[in-house]
N, C-alpha and C positions, 0 to 999 in steps of 0.2 A: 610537486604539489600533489599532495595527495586528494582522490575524490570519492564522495560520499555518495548512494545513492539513498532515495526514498522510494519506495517501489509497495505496488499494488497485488498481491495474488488471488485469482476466482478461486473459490472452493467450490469444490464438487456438489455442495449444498447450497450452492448460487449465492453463500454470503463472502465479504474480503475481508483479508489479511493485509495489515499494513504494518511493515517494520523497514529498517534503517539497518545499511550497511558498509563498508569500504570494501565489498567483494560482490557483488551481485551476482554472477556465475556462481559463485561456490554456495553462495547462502542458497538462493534456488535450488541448488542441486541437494542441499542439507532439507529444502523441503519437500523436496518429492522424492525423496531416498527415504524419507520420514525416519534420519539421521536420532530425531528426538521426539521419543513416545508418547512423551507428557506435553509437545506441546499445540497450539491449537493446531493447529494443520495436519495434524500425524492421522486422525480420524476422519479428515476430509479429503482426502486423495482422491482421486488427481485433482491438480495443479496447473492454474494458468497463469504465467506472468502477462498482466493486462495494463500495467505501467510503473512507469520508473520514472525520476528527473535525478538529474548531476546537481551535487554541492561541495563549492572547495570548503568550506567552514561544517565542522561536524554539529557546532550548536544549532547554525541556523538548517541543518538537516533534521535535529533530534525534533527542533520548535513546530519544521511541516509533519514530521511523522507525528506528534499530539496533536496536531491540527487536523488534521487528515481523520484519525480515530475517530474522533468527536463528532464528524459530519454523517449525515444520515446516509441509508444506501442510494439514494437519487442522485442525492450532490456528488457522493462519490462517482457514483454511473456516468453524469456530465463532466468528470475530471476525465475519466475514461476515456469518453467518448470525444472531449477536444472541446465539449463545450464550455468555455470558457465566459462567456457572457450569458450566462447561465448562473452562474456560482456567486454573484450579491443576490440575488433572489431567492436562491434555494436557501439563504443563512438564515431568511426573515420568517419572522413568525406568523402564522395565518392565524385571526381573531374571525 
């Protein structure tokens, strides 16, 4: 079975990267080698992996990593950070 990660990188400019892999050691390495010039990460070096989760299904990996983008840097911060009971609140909107 193969497995998918979804994974988190700090940039040096304190914002994240979020992309989807089946190699997570190599892709890391592809971004702090800044393997590729044009892409976001290559101007923000250094590189912190700040989190990852396993998936045996590559769709329901590709669904968290749009999911993940979309959310602000706080929500992301509380994924980070473990807070997990955190993350229906930070969805909602403040009127």
């Amino acid at each position: 079975m193969k497995i998918y990660y979804v994974y988190i990188l700090e940039c040096s400019d304190t914002s994240f990267y979020t992309g989807v892999t089946s190699n997570l050691l190599a892709r890391v390495k592809d971004h702090t080698s800044g393997k590729h010039r044009d892409s976001y990460t290559y101007s923000r070096r250094p590189l912190l992996l700040v989190y990852y989760c396993e998936f045996s299904d590559v769709s329901l990996a590709i669904d968290m990593e749009k999911q993940i983008k979309k959310w602000s840097k706080v929500k992301k911060e509380a994924l980070i950070n473990g807070d997990y009971e955190s993350l229906p609140n930070l969805a909602k909107k403040k009127f």
